[in-house]
C-alpha positions in Angstrom: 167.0 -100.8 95.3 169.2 -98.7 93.0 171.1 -95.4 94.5 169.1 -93.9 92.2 166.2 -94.9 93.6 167.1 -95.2 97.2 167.6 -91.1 97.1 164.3 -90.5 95.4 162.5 -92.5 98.2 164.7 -90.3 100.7 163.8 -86.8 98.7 159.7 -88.5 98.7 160.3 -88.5 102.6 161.5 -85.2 102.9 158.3 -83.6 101.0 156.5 -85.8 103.3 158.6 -84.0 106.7 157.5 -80.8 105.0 154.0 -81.5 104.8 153.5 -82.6 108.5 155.7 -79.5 109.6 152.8 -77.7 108.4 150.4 -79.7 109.3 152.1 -79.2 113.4 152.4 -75.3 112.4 148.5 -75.1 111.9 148.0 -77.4 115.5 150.7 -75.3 117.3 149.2 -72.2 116.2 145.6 -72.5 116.5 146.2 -74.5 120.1 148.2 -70.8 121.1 145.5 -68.9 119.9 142.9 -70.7 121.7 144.8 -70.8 124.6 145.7 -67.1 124.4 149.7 -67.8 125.4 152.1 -69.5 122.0 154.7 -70.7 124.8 152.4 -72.8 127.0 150.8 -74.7 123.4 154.4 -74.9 122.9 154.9 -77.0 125.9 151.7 -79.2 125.6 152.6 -79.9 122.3 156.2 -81.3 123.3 154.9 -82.5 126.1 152.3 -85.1 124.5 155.2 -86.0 122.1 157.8 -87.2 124.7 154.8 -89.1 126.4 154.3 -90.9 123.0 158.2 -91.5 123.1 158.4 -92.7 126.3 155.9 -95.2 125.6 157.1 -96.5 122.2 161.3 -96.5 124.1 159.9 -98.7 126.9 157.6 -100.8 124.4 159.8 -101.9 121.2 163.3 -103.4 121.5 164.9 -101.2 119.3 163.9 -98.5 121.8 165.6 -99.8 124.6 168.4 -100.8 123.0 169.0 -97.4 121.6 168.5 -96.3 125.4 171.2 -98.7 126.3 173.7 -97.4 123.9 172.7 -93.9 124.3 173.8 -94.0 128.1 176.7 -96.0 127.4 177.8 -92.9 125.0 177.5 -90.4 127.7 179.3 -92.3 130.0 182.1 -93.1 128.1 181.9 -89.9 126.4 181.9 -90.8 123.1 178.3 -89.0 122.7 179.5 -85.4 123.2 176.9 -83.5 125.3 176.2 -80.7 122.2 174.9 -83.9 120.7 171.8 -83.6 123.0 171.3 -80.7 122.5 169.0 -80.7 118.9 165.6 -80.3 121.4 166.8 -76.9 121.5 165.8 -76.1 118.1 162.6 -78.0 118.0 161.4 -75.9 121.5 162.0 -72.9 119.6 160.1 -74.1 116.2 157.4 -75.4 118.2 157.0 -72.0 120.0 157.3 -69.9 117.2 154.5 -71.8 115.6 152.2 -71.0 118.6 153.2 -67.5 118.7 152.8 -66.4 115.0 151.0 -69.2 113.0 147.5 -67.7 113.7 148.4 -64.3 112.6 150.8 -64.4 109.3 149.2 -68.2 108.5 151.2 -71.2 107.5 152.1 -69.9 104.2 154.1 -66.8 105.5 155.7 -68.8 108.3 157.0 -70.4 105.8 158.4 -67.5 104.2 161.1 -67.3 107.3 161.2 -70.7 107.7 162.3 -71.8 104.5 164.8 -69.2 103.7 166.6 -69.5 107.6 166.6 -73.5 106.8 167.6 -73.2 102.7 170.6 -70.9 104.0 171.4 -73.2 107.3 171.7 -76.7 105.0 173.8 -75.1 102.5 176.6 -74.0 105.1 176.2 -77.1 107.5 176.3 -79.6 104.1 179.6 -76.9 103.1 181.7 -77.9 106.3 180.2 -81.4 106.8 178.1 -81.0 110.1 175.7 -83.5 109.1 176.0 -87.6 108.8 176.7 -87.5 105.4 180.3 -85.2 105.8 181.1 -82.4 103.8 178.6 -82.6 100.7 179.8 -80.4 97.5 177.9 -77.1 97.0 177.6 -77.4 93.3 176.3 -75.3 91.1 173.0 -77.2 90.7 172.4 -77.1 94.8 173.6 -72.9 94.6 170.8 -72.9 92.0 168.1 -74.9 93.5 168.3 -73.1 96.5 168.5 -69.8 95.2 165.0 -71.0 93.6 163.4 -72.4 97.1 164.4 -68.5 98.3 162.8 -67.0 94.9 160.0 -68.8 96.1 160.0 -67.1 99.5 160.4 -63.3 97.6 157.3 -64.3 95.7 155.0 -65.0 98.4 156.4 -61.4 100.5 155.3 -59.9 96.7 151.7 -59.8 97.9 150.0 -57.7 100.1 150.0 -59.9 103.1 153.0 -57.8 105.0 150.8 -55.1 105.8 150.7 -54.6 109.5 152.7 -57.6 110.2 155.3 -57.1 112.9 159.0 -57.6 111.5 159.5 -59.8 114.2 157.2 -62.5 112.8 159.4 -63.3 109.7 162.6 -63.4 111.4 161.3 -65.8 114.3 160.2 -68.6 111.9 163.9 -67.8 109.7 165.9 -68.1 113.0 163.9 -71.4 114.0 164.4 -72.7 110.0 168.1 -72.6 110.6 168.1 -74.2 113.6 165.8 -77.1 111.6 168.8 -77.1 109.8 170.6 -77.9 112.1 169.2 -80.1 114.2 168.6 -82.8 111.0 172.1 -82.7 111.1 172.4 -83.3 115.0 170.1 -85.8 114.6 171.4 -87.4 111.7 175.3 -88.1 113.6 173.3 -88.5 117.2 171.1 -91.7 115.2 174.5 -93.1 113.9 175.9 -93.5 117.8 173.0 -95.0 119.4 171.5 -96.8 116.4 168.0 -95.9 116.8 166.2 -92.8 114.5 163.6 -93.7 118.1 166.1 -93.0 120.8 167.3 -90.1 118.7 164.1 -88.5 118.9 163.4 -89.3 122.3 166.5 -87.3 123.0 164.9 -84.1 121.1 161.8 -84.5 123.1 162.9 -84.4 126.4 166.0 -82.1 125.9 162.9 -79.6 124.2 160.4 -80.6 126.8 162.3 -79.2 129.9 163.2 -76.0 127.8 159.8 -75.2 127.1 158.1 -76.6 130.9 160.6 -73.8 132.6 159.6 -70.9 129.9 155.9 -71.8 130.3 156.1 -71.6 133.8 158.0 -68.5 133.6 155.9 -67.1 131.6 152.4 -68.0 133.5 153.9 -66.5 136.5 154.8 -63.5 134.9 151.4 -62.7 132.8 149.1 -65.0 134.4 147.2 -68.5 133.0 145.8 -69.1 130.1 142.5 -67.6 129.6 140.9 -70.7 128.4 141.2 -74.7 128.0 140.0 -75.9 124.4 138.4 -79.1 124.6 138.7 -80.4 120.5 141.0 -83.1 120.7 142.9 -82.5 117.3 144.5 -79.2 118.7 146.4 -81.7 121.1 147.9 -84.1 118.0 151.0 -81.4 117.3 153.1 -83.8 119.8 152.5 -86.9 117.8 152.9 -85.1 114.5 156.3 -83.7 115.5 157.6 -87.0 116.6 157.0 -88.4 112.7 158.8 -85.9 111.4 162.1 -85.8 114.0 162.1 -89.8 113.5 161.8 -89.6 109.5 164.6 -87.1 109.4 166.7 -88.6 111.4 166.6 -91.4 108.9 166.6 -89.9 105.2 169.4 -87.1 106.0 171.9 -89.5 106.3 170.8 -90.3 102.4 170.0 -86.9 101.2 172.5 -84.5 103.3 171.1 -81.6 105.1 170.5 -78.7 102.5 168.4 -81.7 100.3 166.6 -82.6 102.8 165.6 -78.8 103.7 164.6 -78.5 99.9 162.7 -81.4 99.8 160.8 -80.4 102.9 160.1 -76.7 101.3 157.7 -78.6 98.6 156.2 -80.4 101.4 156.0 -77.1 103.4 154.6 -74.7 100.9 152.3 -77.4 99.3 150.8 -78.0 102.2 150.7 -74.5 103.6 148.3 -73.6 100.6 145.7 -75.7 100.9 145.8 -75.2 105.0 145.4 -71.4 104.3 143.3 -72.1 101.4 141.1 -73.8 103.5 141.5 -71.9 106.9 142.8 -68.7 105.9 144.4 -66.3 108.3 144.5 -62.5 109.0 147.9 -62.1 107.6 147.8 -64.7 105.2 149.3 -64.2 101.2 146.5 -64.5 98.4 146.0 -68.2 97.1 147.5 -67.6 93.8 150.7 -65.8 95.4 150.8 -68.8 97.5 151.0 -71.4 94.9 153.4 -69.8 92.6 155.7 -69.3 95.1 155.5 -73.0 95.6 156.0 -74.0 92.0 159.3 -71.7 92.0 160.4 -73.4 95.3 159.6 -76.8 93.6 161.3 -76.5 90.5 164.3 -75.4 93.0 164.3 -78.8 94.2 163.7 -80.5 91.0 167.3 -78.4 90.0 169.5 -79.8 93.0 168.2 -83.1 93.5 167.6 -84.8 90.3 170.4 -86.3 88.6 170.7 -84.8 85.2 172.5 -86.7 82.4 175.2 -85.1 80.3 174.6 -85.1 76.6 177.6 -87.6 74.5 179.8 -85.1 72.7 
């Protein structure tokens, strides 16, 4: 496969991590609101994803040899601990989408979302956090990110906001740029143990014991959760987020992080359309506010990722 084509394969994936962050967005959020507590769905919804891991690490070689490697690194300390660390930032996604998701919808999660991870990529790519080192901020990339967050303006155009706490946008913005970031985490952590599996096992159980201890916290402070849903698909958010952690551990090291964050805003606003199209929310934007705002965001991406030929003087 051509470069050409290798990168459009990669940017295909990252519409495709987009999409199924929306899809786990919906889970996370409608599992919270059933439940009645966004921190406790946060934790079952980890929790059923580092099971999956677990499984598939002991299961497949590749999984147990990343293992190997990935305790090898620690001991001889050529896997710096802040390495670990990316669970972090999918704990706090995860919770974020149980807390708000079933008020503001998907679509206006988004909103933050998108404009804390559009922001995040194009300083991490600037200083070369992620695998890839230090990609150029060119002028196409300044522009097609400056469209993904025109995109974000159109959807807050609408009369959605009303009512909405402020806190509810910059939640979802602060857990976009730690996305960010953690695809670049992930992206170097992959490289040492050689194994997009074992990298996102790491995730999982670094985010898994973050989110047990709140949980609990939490319960003992304000009590159980009022009720136990029995529907099977509100428990899938765990399987869902391991997809996406594994898929962008893989294609960032081909697209860089802010390329990968654009990609995944097609996937993300696509997708949150038709999910509040078809489930709406209290908070949610109008339909047609929704989709423009995800052709402007598209068209960002079409700007910074495809490579446009010069015309022969």
């Amino acid at each position: 496969m051509s470069e050409r084509g290798a990168v459009g394969v990669a940017v295909g994936g990252a519409v495709l991590i987009g999409a199924l962050t929306a899809v786990q967005a919906r889970i996370n959020g409608t599992l919270g609101a059933e439940l009645g507590d966004g921190i406790v769905a946060a934790a079952v919804s980890f929790s059923s994803g580092l099971v999956i891991l677990l499984v598939l690490s002991a299961a497949l070689p590749e999984g147990r040899g990343g293992l190997r490697r990935l305790v090898t690194g620690i001991r001889s300390r050529s896997i710096p601990p802040w390495m670990l660390l990316g669970g972090l930032a999918g704990a706090f996604t995860v919770a974020s989408q149980g807390l708000t998701v079933a008020t503001i919808g998907v679509a206006l999660f988004t909103v933050g979302f998108v404009a804390g991870q559009t922001t995040g990529g194009l300083i991490l790519d600037r200083v070369g956090y992620g695998p890839a080192g230090i990609v150029p901020v060119t002028v196409r990339r300044l522009v097609g990110a400056a469209l993904a967050i025109a995109g974000v303006v159109v959807c807050l155009s609408g009369d959605a906001l009303g009512g909405v706490p402020l806190w509810m946008l910059v939640v979802p913005a602060l857990a976009g740029a730690g996305v960010a970031w953690q695809q670049g985490t992930n992206g170097r952590l992959r490289i040492r143990v050689e194994s997009p599996l074992t990298a996102t096992l790491v995730n999982f159980v670094g985010g898994t014991a973050v989110l047990l201890v709140a949980a609990a916290v939490h319960v003992a402070v304000v009590g159980a959760p009022r009720a136990v849903p029995t529907e099977p698909w509100l428990y899938s958010g765990g399987a869902v987020g391991v997809i996406y952690i594994f898929l962008s551990s893989v294609v960032v090291r081909r697209t860089g992080v802010l390329l990968l964050g654009l990609g995944s805003v097609v996937g993300l606003l696509t997708t949150s359309v038709l999910l509040d199209a078809a489930w709406p929310a209290p908070a949610a934007p109008a339909t047609a506010v929704a989709v423009l705002a995800a052709s402007v965001a598209i068209a960002g991406v079409v700007v910074a990722a495809v490579p446009w030929r010069r015309r022969r003087g």
